[in-house]
C-alpha positions as CSV (number, residue, x, y, z in Angstrom):
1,X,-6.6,-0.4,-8.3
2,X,-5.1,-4.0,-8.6
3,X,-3.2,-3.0,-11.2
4,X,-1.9,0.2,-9.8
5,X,-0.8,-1.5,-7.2
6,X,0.8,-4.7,-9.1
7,X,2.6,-2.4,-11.2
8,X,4.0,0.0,-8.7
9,X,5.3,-3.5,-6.7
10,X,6.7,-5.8,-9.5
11,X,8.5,-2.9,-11.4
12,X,10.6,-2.2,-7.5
13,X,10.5,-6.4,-7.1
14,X,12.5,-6.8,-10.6
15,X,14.4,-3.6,-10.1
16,X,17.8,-4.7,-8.1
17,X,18.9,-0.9,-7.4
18,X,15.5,0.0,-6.1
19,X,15.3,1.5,-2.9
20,X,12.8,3.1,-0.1
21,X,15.9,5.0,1.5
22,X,15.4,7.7,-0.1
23,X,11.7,8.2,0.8
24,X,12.2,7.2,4.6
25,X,15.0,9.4,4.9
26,X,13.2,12.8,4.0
27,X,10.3,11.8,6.1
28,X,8.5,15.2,7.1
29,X,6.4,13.6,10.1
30,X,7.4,11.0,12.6
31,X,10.9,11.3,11.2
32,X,12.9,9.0,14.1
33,X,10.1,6.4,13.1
34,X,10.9,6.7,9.5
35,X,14.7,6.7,9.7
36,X,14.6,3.7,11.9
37,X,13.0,2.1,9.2
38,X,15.5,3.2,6.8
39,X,18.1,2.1,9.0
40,X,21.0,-0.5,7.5
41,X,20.0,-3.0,9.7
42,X,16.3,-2.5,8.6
43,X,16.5,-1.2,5.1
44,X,16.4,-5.0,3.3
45,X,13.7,-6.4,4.9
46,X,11.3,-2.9,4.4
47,X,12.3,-3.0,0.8
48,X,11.2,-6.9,1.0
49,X,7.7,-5.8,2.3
50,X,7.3,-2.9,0.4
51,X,7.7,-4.1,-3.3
52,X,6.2,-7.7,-2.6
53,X,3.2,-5.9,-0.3
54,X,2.6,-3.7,-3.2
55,X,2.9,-6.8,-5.9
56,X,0.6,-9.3,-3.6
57,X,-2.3,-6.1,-2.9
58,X,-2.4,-5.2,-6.6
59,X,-2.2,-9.2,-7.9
60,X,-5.0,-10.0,-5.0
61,X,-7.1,-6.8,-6.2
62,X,-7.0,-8.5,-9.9
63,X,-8.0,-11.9,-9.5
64,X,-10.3,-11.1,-6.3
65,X,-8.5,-13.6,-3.6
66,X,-8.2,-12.2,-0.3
67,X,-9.7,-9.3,-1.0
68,X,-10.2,-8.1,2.3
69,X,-6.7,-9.3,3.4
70,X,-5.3,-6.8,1.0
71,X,-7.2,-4.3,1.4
72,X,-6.2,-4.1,5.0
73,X,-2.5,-4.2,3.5
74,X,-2.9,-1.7,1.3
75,X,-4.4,0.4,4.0
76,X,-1.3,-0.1,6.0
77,X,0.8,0.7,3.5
78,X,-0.5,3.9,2.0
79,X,-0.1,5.4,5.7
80,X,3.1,4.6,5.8
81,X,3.2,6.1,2.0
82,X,1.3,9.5,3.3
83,X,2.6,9.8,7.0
84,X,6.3,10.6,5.8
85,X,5.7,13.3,3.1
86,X,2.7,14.9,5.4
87,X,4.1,18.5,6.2
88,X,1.2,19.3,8.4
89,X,-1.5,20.5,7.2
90,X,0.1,19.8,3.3
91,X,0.8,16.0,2.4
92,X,2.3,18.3,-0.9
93,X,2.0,21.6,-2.1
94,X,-1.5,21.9,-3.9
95,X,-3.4,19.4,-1.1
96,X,-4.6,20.2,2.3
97,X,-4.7,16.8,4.3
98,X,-5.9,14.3,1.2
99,X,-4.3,13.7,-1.2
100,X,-4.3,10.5,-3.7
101,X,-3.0,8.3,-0.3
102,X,-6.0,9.5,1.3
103,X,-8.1,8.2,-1.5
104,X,-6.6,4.9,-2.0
105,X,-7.1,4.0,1.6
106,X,-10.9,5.1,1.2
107,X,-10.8,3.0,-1.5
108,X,-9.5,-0.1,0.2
109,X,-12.2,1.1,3.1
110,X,-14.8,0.6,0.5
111,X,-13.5,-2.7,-1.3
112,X,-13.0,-4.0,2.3
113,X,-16.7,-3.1,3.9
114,X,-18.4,-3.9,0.3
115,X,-16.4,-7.6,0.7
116,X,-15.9,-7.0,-3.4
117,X,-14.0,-10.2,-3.7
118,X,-16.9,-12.7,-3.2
119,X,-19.2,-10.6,-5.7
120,X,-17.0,-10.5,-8.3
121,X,-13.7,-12.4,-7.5
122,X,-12.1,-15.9,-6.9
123,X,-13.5,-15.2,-3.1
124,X,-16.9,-16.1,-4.2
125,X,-15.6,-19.7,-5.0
126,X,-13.1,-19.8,-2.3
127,X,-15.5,-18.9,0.5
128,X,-18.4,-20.5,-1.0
129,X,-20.8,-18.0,0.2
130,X,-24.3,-17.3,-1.5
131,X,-25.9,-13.6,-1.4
C-alpha cells in the first residue's frame, strides 16, 4: 500500500503539468462540490494536497511513522477519489458500489484499528509502547 500510494503522489509532485482538473471537473456525484474544488481560485492548493497527501500516506505506510495519521489521510482521500466518479449505484462500469477505493479505505480501516505501525514500524520506537 505504501508504495502504491508513494508512487501515485511523487510521480504528480515531480510532474509540473499534472493536474486534478480534469478529474474534479467530470465529477458524477456532488458535482458543485467537486467543481468548487476545481475552481481557479482553488485548483493550486488541491493539487498541493493531493500529490503531497498521496507522497506523505504512501512514504508513512513504508517506513511505519504515523501510521494511523495516514491512514486517516488516506481514508479522506480515497472518498474524495471514489465520490466523484460514483454514478450511483456504479463507481464504473463492471462494479456495484466497491470498487478498488472501497478497498483501500478498508484497508486503511484495518491498518488504523490493527495500529500496524508500532508492530512493525518506526511507531514502535517513536511511541515506545510494549505489547
Amino acid at each position: 500500500m505504501g508504495w502504491l500510494f508513494f508512487y501515485a503522489g511523487i510521480t504528480k509532485v515531480i510532474n509540473p503539468a499534472w493536474s486534478a482538473a480534469g478529474y474534479l471537473g467530470a465529477a458524477k456525484t456532488f458535482p458543485a462540490l467537486f467543481n468548487w474544488f476545481a475552481a481557479p481560485s482553488n485548483l493550486p492548493w488541491v493539487n498541493f494536497a493531493n500529490s503531497w497527501g498521496l507522497t506523505l500516506v504512501g512514504l508513512a505506510l513504508i517506513i511505519g511513522l504515523l501510521v494511523r495519521a495516514a491512514s486517516v489521510g488516506g481514508i479522506m482521500l480515497m472518498t474524495l477519489y471514489y465520490l466523484p466518479i460514483l454514478d450511483f449505484p456504479y463507481p464504473n462500469p463492471h462494479s456495484y458500489l466497491v470498487d478498488e477505493h472501497i478497498i483501500y479505505i478498508l484497508v486503511f480501516v484495518l491498518l488504523f484499528t490493527a495500529d500496524a505501525g508500532r508492530v512493525w514500524g518506526l511507531d514502535k520506537i517513536a511511541f515506545k509502547r510494549k505489547y
